[in-house]
N, C-alpha and C positions, 0 to 999 in steps of 0.2 A: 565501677561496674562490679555487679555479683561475679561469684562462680557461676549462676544459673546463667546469668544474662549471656559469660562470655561461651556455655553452651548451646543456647539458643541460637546465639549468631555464629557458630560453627554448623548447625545444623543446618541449619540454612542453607549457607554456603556449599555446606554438602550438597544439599535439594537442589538446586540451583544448580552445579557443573554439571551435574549425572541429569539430570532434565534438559538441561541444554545439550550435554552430548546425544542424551537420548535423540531427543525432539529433532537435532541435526541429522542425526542420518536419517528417521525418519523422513525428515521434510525433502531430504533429498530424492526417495522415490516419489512423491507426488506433486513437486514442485513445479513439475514443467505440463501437467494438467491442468493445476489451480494456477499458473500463470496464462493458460490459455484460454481458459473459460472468463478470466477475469481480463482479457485483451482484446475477446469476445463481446463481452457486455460493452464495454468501453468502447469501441471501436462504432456500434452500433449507434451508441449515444452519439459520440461526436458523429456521427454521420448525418443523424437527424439535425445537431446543432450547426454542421457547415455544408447540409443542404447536398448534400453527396448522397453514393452507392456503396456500398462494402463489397467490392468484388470478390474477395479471397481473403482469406490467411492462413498462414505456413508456418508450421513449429518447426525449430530449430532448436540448438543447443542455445540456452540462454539466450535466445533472441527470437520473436515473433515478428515476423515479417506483415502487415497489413494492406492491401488495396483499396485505392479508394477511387473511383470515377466520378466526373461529373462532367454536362454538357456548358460546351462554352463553345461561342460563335457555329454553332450547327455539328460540331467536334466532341467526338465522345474523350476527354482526357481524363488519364490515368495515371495514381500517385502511389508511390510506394513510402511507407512508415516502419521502420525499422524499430522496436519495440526492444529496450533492452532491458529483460524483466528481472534478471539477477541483481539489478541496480532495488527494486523494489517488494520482492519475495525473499531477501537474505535478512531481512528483521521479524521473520515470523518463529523460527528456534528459539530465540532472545524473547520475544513477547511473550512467550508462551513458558518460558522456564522462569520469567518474572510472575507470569499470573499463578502456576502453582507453589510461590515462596507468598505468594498472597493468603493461602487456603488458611493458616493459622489464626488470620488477623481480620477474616472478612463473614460477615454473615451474608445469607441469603447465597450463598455458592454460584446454586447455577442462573439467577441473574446476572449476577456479577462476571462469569463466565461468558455469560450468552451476550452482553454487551458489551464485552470487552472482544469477541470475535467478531460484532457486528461492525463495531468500530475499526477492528483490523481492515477487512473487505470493502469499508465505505473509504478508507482512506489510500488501501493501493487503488480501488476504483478513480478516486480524486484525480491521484497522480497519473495514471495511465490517461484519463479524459483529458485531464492540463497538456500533457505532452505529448498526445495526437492533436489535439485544438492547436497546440502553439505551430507545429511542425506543417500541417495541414496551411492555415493560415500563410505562413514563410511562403509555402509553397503557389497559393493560389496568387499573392499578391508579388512574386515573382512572376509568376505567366501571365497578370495582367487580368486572371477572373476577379479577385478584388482590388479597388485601387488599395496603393501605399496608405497604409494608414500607422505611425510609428505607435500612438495610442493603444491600438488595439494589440500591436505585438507587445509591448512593454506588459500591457494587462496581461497578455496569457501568460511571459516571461516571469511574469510575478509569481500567477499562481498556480503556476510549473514549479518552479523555485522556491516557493514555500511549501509547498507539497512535499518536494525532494528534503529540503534543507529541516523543516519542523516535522513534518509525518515521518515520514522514511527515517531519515537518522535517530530524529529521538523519541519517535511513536511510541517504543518497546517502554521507555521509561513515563512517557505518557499516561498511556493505558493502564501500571501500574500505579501511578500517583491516583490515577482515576479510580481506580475501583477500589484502593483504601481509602481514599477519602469519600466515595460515595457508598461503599461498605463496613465500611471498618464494627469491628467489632467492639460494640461497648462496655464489655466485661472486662476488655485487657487493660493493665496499668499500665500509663504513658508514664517515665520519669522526666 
């Protein structure tokens, strides 16, 4: 490596801790908003998808609490969904101090940006809809509204679990691989 090069990657690194401390306390004041709205949407969805009511939900410290109703045998029954969003809003400081160590290497910026947030939101969405469907599910086919079907929990366990295990943990690094490779800029030397 040059001199320049081992500049470059210090700069960086620079950008990158101070972006991330930044972005982190920022995200801390608005964390438990954008986890609500986004618990919100989600909640909605799986309710048209499992045929429910969305009675309520309650903010909490890192955890959203969601109700859900539905009628069974003449019986209005009621489900509570414990929501635990700091499991899926804690990779947003990290994405976001990877997208601007992007800004040198990327044309078109705020596509790149804009699709790299849209991507953020579409995949806590993912995972928040996975893990009311799976939980919801659990639940009805315990009280006997749907029969035992092991098929169908495996499926939502899956894509629960991919969600958690490929979105959530290594999203941050994702979305970075993505937006240099679908921006990258073609004037910089690759060695």
């Amino acid at each position: 490596m040059t001199r320049v090069d081992i500049k470059v990657i210090i700069k960086i690194i620079f950008l990158f801790i101070v972006s991330y401390l930044l972005f982190a306390f920022l995200w801390i004041q608005v964390k438990d908003s954008y986890s609500y709205i986004i618990t919100l949407l989600s909640s909605k969805i799986t309710a048209g998808i499992k045929n429910a009511y969305m009675e309520n939900i309650i903010k909490d410290k890192d955890i959203i609490y969601t109700y859900f109703s539905t009628l069974f045998d003449k019986r209005r029954m009621i489900f509570t969904v414990s929501i635990p969003t700091y499991i899926y809003t804690s990779n947003v400081p990290m994405t976001i101090a990877i997208m601007i160590c992007m800004f040198f290497f990327i044309d078109r910026k705020f596509r790149a940006y804009s699709e790299a947030v849209v991507i953020l939101i579409l995949t806590h969405l993912f995972y928040s809809v996975t893990f009311i469907s799976m939980q919801l599910t659990t639940a009805y086919m315990s009280k006997g509204i749907e029969s035992i079907n092991h098929l169908k929990i495996t499926f939502y366990q899956f894509l629960w679990g991919f969600s958690d295990y490929m979105f959530i943990r290594f999203g941050p690094f994702f979305i970075g691989l993505y937006i240099y490779l679908r921006f990258k800029n073609a004037n910089i030397k690759h060695s």
